[in-house]
N, C-alpha and C positions, 0 to 999 in steps of 0.2 A: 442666384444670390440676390437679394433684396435689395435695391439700391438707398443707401445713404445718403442724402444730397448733402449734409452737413460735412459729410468725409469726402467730397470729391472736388478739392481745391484743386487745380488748373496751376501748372509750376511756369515758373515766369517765361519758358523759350512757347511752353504749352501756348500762353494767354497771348505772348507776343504774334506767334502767327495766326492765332484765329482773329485776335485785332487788326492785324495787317489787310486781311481781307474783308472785315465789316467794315474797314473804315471805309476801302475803297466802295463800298455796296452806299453804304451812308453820303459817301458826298455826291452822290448821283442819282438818291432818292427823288426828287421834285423833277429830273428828267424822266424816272423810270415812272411818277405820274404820270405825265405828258405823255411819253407815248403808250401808256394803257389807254389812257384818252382818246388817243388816236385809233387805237387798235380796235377799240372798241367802235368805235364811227365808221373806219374801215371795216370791220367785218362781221356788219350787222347784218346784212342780206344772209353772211351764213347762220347767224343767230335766227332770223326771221324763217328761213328753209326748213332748219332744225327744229323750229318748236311746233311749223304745224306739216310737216311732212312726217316727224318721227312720232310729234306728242298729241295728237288728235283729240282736241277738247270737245267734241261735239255728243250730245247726252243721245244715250240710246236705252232701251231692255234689253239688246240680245246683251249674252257674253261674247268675249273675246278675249285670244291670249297677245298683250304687246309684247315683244321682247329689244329692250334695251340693251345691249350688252348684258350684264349680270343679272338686272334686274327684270323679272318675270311681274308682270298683273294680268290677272283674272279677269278686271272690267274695265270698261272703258273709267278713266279715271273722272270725278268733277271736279271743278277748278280748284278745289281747298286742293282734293288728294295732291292735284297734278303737281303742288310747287315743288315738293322735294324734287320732283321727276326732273322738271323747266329748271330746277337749279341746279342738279344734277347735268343735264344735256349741255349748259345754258359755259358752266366752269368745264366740260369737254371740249367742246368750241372753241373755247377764249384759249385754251391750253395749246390748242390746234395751230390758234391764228398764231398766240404767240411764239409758238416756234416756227411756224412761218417767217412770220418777218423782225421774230427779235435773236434767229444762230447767232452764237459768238462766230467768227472767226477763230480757228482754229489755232491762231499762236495768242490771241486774247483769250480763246480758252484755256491754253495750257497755263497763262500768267496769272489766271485766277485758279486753276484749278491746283498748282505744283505749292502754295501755302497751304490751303487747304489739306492735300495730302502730308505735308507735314506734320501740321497739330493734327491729322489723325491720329500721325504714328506715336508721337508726343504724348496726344491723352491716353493713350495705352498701355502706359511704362510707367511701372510702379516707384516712387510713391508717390509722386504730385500730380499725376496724368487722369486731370479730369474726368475719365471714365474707366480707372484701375484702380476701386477703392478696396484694399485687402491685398492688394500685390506689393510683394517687399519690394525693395530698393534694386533698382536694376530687373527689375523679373516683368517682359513682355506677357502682357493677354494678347492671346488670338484673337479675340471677339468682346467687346460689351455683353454680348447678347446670350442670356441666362436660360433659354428656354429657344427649341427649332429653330435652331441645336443651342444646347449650351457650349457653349468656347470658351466659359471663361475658365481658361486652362492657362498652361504656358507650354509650349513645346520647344525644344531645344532645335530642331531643324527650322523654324517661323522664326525665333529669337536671335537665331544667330544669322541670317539672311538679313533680318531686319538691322542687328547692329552692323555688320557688314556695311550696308547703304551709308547709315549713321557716319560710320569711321571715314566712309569717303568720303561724305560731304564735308566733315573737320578737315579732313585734312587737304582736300584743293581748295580748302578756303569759304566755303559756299556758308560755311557754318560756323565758328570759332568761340560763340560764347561761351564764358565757364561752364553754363545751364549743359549744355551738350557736353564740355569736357568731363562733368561732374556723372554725367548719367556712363558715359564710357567706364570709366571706374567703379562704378555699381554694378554695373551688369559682369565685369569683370569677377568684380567679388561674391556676388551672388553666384556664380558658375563655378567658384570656390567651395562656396556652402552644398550646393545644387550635388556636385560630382559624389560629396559623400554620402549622400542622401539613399542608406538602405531602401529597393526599390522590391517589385517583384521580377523584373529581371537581374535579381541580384543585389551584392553591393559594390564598392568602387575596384576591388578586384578580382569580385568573382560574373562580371557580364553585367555590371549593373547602371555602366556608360552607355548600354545601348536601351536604355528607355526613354519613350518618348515624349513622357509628358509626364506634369507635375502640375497641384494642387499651385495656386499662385502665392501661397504660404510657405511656399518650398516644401510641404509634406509631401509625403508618394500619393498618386493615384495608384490605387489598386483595384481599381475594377476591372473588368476583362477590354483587353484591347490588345491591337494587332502587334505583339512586341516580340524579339526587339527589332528596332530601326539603327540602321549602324551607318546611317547620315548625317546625324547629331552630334557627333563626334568630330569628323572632318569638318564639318561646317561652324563648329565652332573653335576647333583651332585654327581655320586660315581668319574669320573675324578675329582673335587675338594678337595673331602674328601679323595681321597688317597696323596693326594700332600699338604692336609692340615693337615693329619697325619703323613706326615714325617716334616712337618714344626713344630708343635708340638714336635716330638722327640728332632728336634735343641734347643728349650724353644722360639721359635717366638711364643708366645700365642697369645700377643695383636694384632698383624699383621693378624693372624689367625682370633679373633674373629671381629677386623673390616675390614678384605678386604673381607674375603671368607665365614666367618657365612651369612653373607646376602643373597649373593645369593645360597646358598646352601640350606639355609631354604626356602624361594621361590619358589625354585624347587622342595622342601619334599613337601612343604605346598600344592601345586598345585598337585603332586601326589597320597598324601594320599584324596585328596579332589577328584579326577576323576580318579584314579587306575581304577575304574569296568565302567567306560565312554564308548563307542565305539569310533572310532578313523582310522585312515588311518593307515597301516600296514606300514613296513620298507620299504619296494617295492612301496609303495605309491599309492595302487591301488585297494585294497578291505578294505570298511570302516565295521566294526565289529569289535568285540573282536580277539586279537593277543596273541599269545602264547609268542614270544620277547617281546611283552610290557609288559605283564605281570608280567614275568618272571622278565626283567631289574625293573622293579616298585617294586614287593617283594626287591630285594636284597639295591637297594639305601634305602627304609625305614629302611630294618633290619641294615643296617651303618647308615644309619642317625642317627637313632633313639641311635647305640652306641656313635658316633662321640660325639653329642648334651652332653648325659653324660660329655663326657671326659672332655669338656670344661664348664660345668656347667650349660646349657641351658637345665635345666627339665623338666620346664615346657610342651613342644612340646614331650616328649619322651612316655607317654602312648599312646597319639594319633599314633604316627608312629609305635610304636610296633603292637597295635591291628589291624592298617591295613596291615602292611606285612604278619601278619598273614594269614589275610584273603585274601589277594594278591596269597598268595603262598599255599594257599588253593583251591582257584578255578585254580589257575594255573595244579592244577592234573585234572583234568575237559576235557583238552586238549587230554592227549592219548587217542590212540584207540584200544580199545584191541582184537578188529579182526584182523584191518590189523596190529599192533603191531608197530604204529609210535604217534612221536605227529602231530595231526593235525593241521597247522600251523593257522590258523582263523576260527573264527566260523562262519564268512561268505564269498559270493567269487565265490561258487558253483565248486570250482576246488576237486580234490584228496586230498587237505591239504599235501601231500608232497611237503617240501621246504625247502628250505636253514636255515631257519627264526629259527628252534628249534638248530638246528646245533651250530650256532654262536650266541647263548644265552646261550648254555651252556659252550663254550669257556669264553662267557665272566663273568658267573658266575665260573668259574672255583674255588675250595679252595681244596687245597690236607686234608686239613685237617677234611674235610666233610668224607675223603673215598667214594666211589663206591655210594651214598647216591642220591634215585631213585627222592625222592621230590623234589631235587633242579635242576634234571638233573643232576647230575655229570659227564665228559667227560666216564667215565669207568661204568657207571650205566647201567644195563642190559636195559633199557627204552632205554637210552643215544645209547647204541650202538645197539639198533633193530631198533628204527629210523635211525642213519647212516646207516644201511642197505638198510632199504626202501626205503632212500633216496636217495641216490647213484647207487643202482640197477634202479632205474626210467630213468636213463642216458642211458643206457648201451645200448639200443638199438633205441634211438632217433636221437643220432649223429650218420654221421658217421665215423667221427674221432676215434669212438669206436669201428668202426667195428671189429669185428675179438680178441678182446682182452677179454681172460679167465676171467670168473665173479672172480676166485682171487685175479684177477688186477687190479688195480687201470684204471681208466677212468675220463675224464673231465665232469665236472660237473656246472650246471647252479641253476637259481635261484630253480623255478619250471619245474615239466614238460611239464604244457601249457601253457610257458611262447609265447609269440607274440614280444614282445619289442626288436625290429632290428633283427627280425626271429626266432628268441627265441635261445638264442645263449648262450656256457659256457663262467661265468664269473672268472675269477681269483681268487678273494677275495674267492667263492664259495665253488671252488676247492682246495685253502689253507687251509680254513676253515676246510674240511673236515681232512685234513692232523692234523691239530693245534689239533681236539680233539682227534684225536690218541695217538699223543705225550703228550698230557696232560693225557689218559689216564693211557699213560704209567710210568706217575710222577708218580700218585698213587697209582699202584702196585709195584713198587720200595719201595714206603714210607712205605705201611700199610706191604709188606712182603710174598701175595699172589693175586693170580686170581680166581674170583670165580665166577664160567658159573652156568646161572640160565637157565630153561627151558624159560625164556624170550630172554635173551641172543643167546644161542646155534646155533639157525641158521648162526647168526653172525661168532661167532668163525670157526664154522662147514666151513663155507665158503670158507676160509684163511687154518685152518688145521681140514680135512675130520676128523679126526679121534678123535675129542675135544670131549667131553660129560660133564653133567652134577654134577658138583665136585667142592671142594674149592684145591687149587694146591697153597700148599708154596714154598716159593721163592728157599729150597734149592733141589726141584724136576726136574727132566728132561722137567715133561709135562711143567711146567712152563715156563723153559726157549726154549720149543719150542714155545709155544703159544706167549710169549713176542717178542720173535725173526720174528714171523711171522706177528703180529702187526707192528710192526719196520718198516718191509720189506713193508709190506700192505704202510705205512704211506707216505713213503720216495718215493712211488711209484707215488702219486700224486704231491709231489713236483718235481718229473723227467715228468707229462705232463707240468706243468707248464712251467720247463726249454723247453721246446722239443717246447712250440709253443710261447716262448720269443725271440725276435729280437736280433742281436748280442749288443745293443746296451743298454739292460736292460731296456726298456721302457717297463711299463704294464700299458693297456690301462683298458677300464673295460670290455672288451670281445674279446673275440677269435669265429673264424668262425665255425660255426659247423662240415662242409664240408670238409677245410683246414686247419684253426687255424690261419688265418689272422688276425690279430687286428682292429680289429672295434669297432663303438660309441664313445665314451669319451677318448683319450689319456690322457696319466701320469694322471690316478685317483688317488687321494692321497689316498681312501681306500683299495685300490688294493696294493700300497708299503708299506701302514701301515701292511694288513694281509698277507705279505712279513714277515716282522718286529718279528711279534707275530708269526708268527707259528715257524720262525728259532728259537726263544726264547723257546717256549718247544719244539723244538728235541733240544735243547742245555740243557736243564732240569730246565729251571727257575718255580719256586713253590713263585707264590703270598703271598701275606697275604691273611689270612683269612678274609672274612668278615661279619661271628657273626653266621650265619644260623644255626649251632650247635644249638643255646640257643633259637632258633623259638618253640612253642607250638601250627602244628596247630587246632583250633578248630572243635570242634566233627561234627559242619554244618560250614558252609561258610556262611560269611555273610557277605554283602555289604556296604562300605562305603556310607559317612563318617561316624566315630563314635564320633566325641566328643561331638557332641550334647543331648541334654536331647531325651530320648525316650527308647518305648519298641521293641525287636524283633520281628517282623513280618514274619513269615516261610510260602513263597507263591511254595505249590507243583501244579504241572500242568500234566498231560498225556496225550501225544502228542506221535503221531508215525511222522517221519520227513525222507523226502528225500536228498540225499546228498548232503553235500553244505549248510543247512540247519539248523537255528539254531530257539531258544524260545526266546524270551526277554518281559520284562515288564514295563507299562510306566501306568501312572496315573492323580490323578487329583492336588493334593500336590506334592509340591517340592521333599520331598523323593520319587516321584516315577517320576521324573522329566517332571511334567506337562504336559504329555501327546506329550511327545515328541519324537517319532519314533528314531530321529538320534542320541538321548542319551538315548533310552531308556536301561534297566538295562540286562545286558544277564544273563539268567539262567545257571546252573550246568546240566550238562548230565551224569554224572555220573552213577547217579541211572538211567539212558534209561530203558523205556521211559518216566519216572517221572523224570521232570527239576526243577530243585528247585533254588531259594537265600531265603536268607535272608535279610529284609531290616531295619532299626531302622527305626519308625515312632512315631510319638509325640503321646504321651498319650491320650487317651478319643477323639481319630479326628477320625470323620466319611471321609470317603475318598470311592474315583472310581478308577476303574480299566478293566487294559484287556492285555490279551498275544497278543503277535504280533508276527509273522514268519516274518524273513529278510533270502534271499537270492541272496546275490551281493546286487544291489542294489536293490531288488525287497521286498517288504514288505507286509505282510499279515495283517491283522485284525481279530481277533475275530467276528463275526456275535455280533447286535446288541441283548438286550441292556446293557451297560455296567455292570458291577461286583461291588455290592460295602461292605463296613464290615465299624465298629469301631473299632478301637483300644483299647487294656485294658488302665485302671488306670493304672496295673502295671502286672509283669510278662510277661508271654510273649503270644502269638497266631499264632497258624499253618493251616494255608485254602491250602484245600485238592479240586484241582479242575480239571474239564475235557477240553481238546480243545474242541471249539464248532464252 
C-alpha cells in the first residue's frame, strides 16, 4: 500500500511517547559529540589497522579478488575507487568501537527502550497511528511493511494480544490518558463491526469467527490462506472481559452489557462450540490440534463463564463451565513425557518444540494459581522443562549462539524447523521466553518458596549445578540463590535482544541468524507489545486472576459441545503412531462431524497407545465410524468397512477398539 505522508498524523498518546524519547536523545546531544570525539581519537589505531591491512591501496597490473564482507572487486582499487570502500570499512569500525564502549546498561536500555515500544504499538492503530494510514478506528496493522511480506493486515489473534497489553497498562495505572481510554472503545467497536464481516470462512454464524485476518478496512481478505484459526476468538473475548471488568468495578454495567456482552458471548459461544475443531496453529501453518489454542480456549471459557455471572447472564454459564473443563482436560494430552516438553501440535510432523506453549502460559499467567502444572503456570515444573527444551533447540542452530554457555541465555525462534525467511529468531519469541521467567519469579515471591521437582531439575540444574530436589523457602540461601539465578538467566535474554536492536529501537519480527540483522516485517506491533509485557513482569506486575482455581477437571475428557441432549460416548482406540503423528475421529452424524477429515475430532494420548475422547451423542442413534491418522497434512484412513454401534437410551457406552 503506497504510503501517504499527508494521512499519517501521529495521535497525541502516539506523538507523546516518541517525544518522550527524542527529548531525552536531544538533551544529551553535545555529550553524544564529545564522546564520538573521543571514540574516534580512541580507536583510531583500529581505523588505521582496517584501512591498510583490509583496503590495500597500493597500484599494481595483476588482478585480484578483495573481499569485504558483501562487497567483491576485481582489481586492486586506486584511491578515487577506494573511498566508498575506506568509508565503508572506516563506519564498520566506528560501529564496532562504538559498541564497545558506548552498551547501555541494561535497565538504561530498557528506560529508553519501553517508550519506544510503545509509540510503536500506538503508531499502528488505526486512525491516528503514524504509520496505519487506511486502518479504521481501533483496527491493529501487524506491520507497516507493504512488501517481504506485506502485514499490512489486521489479525484478530496480534490485535487482541496486543489490546490485552493496552488494557493492562490502563488499568495498574502505567497509562490512563483518554488518548488510550479512547482507542479501548474503538477497538471494542470495531470487533463489533469486524465479527459480522461475511468472510471466506463463513459468516458470524456459520464459522466465520474463526478467520484470521482482515483487509485494515475491515473488508475480508479472501485470498488463500491457512484458515480457520479458532484463537481469535478466545483471545479476543478474555481482552474484553478484562476491560469489561474494570468497567464493571466503575458501575458502567449498562454500557458493559450493551457494547461488550455481545461480542464477548459470540466469541465464548463460537469456542465452546469448536474448542476440540482442528484449526491452523498461531504460526499459521500446521492445521491440527494446538496446545495455544487450547490452552487460550480453556481460560476465556473459565472467565466467560465467571464474567456472564457477574452480570447476570446464566443462562450460557453451565455450558461454558463444562467445556473449559474439558478444554483444559485435553489440554494435558499435549506434554510428553519422554522428551519432557509440551508438544506444540498434534500434527505438523515436526519435534513439537516451540514457542507456541511458551507464550500460552505467559498469557495464562495468574500468581494466584501458584506453580500449578494443569494450566501451565510460568514456575510449573512442566512450564519450565519445556522452557528448557525449548530454548536448548536454539543453542546450536544459529550462529549467533555460538560459543555461549548452555547457562546463558541465547536467541530464540519460533521452532527449530522453522523455513519462514530461513528460519530466523524472532523477538516477541525471545521476550517470551524472558516474560515467563519474571513471571515465574512473581510467584515465588507470592507463595514464599521454590520447589524443584524431578520434572523440574534439569532446568534449575542448568543455571545452578548444584540445585536438587527440595521445596526451599523464601527465608534460605538456596532460595535466594536459585531466584537470583533465574533473574540473571532472565534479564540475559532481554540483553540479546538489546544486543541485536538498532540504535533507533525499531523491532522488526526477526533478527538474522548469522548477524542479527533485522529482517521480514519492520515495526511488528507484536514484537513492541512482548516488549511491553515482558518489562511488565521484571517490573513485578501480578494480573488478576482468572477463575482456574475453581476448574474441576473430569475423570475422562470429553468432547464438545455439551448443551445438547445426549449420552457419552468413550471411543478407545490402539494405535502405535510415528512422530508427528496423531488419532482423530469422524463419522456419519454431526457429533462425529460427518465424516469430515479436516474437523474431525482429535483423540487423548495420554494413555499411549490407547487414544481415547469422549463424544455426547443422541440417544438410541445408530451411527459409523472410523479413526483416521493426520500427519501435516497427510491423512490416513482405517481400511474399509466402516465401524458402526448404537447409542444407549441412557447412561453411557465405552468401545474399546484396534487400529486396522
Amino acid at each position: 500500500m503506497p504510503r501517504n505522508n499527508k494521512a499519517h498524523i501521529a495521535s497525541s498518546a502516539d506523538r507523546t511517547y516518541i517525544t518522550t524519547a527524542r527529548t531525552r536523545d536531544s538533551s544529551s546531544r553535545i555529550l553524544r559529540f564529545l564522546a564520538v570525539c573521543i571514540l574516534l581519537l580512541s580507536c583510531w589505531p583500529l581505523f588505521w589497522k582496517t584501512i591498510w591491512v583490509h583496503v590495500p591501496l597500493q597500484m599494481s597490473t595483476y588482478k585480484r579478488e578483495l573481499n569485504l564482507g558483501s562487497i567483491f572487486i576485481d582489481r586492486v582499487p586506486t584511491f578515487p575507487d577506494s573511498l566508498p570502500i575506506m568509508r565503508s570499512v572506516l563506519l564498520t569500525a566506528l560501529a564496532f568501537c562504538a559498541t564497545a564502549f558506548g552498551q547501555l546498561s541494561l535497565d538504561d536500555y530498557i528506560s529508553r527502550q519501553l517508550p519506544i515500544s510503545k509509540a510503536g504499538i500506538l503508531a499502528n492503530i488505526g486512525p491516528l497511528g503514524s504509520k496505519s494510514h487506511g486502518a479504521k478506528a481501533g483496527i491493529v496493522i501487524a506491520s507497516p511493511s507493504t512488501h517481504d511480506p506485506d502485514y499490512v493486515y489486521t489479525w484478530t489473534r496480534d490485535a487482541s494480544l496486543v489490546f490485552k497489553a493496552l488494557t493492562e497498562q490502563y488499568i495498574r495505572g502505567d497509562d490512563t490518558s483518554p488518548a488510550l481510554r479512547t482507542l479501548l472503545d474503538q477497538f471494542v467497536q470495531s470487533q463489533t463491526e469486524l465479527q459480522k464481516v461475511s468472510n471466506p470462512s463463513g459468516t458470524i454464524t456459520t464459522g466465520g469467527l474463526g478467520e484470521p485476518k482482515f483487509n485494515i478496512d475491515m473488508s475480508p481478505y479472501t485470498g488463500a490462506w491457512g484458515r480457520p484459526q479458532r484463537d481469535g476468538p478466545p483471545l479476543r473475548a478474555t481482552a474484553i472481559i478484562m476491560y469489561g471488568n474494570w468497567l464493571l468495578d466503575q458501575q458502567n454495567t449498562t454500557y458493559v452489557k450493551q457494547k461488550l456482552w455481545p461480542v464477548i458471548k459470540l466469541d465464548l459461544d463460537y469456542t465452546a462450540q469448536t474448542w476440540n475443531n482442528t484449526g491452523f496453529d498461531l504460526w499459521e501453518e500446521v492445521s491440527s490440534s494446538s496446545y495455544f489454542t487450547t490452552a487460550v480456549q480453556a481460560r476465556a471459557l473459565v472467565e466467560g463463564a465467571i464474567f456472564a455471572e457477574r452480570i447476570g447472564e446464566t443462562a450460557v454459564v453451565a455450558n461454558y463451565k463444562t467445556q473449559a473443563a474439558n478444554a483444559l482436560c485435553f489440554a494435558q494430552s499435549y506434554w510428553n513425557p519422554n522428551g519432557r516438553y509440551i508438544t506444540a501440535n498434534t500434527g505438523g510432523g515436526r519435534s513439537g518444540k516451540d514457542a507456541n506453549p511458551g507464550i500460552a502460559s505467559n498469557h495464562n499467567f495468574d500468581p494466584s494459581l501458584g506453580c500449578d502444572a494443569v494450566t501451565l503456570q510460568p514456575c510449573s515444573d512442566k512450564a519450565l522443562a519445556n522452557l528448557k527444551a525449548y530454548v536448548d533447540a536454539f543453542r546450536s542452530i544459529y550462529p549467533i549462539n555460538n560459543g555461549i554457555p548452555s547457562s546463558q541465555a541465547v536467541a530464540t525462534g519460533r521452532y527449530p524447523e522453522d523455513v519462514y525467511y530461513g528460519g530466523q529468531p524472532w523477538y516477541l519469541t525471545t521476550l517470551g521466553v524472558a516474560e515467563q521467567l519474571y513471571n515465574a519469579l512473581i510467584t515465588w515471591k507470592k507463595q514464599g518458596f521454590v520447589e524443584i521437582t524431578s520434572i523440574s531439575l534439569p532446568f534449575f540444574q542448568q543455571i545452578v549445578p548444584s540445585a536438587a530436589v527440595g521445596k526451599y523457602e523464601s527465608t534460605t540461601s538456596t532460595y535466594t540463590t536459585l531466584t537470583n539465578a533465574v533473574k540473571t538467566y532472565a534479564d540475559g535474554f532481554i540483553n540479546v535482544v538489546q544486543k541485536y536492536t538498532p540504535s533507533n529501537g525499531a523491532l522488526a519480527e526477526q533478527y538474522h541468524r548469522n548477524n542479527g540483522a533485522q529482517l521480514s516485517a519492520k515495526d511488528l506491533t507484536w514484537s513492541y507489545a512482548a516488549f511491553v509485557t515482558a518489562i511488565a513482569a521484571r517490573n513485578g506486575f501480578e494480573p488478576h486472576t482468572w477463575g482456574a482455581a475453581d476448574v474441576q477437571l473430569p475423570s475422562v475428557c470429553s468432547t464438545g459441545p455439551g448443551s445438547g441432549p445426549g449420552v457419552p460416548v468413550t471411543f478407545n482406540v490402539q494405535a502405535n503412531t510415528v512422530w508427528g503423528e496423531s488419532i482423530y475421529l469422524t463419522g456419519s452424524i454431526d457429533a462425529l462431524r460427518t465424516w469430515s477429515p479436516s474437523n474431525a475430532i482429535a483423540l487423548s494420548s495420554a494413555n499411549y497407545p490407547t487414544w481415547t475422547v469422549t463424544v455426547n451423542i443422541p440417544p438410541n442413534t445408530l451411527f459409523e465410524y472410523k479413526f483416521i491418522r493426520k500427519n501435516g497434512d497427510s491423512v490416513t484412513w482405517e481400511s474399509d468397512p466402516n465401524r458402526s454401534r448404537t447409542s444407549p437410551a441412557s447412561g453411557g457406552l465405552t468401545i474399546n477398539d484396534g487400529w486396522r
